[in-house]
C-alpha positions in Angstrom: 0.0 0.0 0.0 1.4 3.5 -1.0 1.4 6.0 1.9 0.2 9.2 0.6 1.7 12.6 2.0 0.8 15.8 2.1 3.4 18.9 1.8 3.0 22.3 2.1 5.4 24.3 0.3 6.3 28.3 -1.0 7.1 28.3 -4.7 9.5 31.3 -5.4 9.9 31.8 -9.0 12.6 33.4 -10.7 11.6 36.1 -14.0 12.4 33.9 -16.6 10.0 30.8 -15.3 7.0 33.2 -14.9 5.5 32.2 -18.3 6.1 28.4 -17.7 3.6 26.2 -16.5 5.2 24.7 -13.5 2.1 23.9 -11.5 0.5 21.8 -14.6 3.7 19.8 -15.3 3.5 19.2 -11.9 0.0 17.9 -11.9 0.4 16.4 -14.8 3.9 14.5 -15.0 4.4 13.7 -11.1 0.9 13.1 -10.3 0.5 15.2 -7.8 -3.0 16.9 -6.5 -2.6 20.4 -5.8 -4.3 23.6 -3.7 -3.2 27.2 -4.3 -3.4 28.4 -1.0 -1.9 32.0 -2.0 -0.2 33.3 -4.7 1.2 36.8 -5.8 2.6 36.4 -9.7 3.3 39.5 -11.4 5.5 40.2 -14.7 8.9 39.7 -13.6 8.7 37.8 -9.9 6.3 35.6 -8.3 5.5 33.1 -5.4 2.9 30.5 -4.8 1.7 28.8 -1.4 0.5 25.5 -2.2 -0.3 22.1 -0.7 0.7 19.2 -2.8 -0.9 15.7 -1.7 0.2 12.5 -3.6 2.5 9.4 -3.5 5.8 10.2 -0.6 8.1 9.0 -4.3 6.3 11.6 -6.5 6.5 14.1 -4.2 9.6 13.8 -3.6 10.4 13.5 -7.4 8.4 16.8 -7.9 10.5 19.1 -5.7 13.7 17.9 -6.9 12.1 18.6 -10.4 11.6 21.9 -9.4 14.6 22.7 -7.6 16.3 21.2 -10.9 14.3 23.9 -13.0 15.4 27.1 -10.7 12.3 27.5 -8.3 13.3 28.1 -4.8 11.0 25.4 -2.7 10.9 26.6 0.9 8.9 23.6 3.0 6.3 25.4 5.0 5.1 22.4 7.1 4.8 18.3 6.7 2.6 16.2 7.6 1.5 12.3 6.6 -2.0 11.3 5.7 -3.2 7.6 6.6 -5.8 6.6 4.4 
């Protein structure tokens, strides 16, 4: 049985990832539900508060991912879900 996790985390983007769609690849290619909790995007900076909920392995996956692509991931608490 997979345990599925749930992570809160601050998304800092840097100008030139603005225009990229970093939350849909993320949905998309790791799996991985997501809830905008807050968000403040404008031309040249922007952050996003999210909770992401999925697999411990995807997540995991998902913020390297994103570290990999330049975003600054900044945990904002953990905690694990048992189904």
């Amino acid at each position: 049985m997979l345990t599925m996790a749930r992570l809160r985390v601050r998304l800092t983007f840097p100008p030139a990832l603005i225009q990229e769609p970093i939350v849909y690849r993320l949905v998309k290619d790791f799996d991985i539900v997501i809830n905008i909790r807050r968000a403040d995007v404008k031309a040249d900076h922007g952050w996003i508060a999210l909770e992401l909920e999925g697999d411990e392995r995807a997540l995991e996956r998902g913020v390297k991912w994103l570290k990999d692509k330049g975003v600054q991931v900044d945990p904002i608490e953990r905690d694990v879900i048992v189904p």
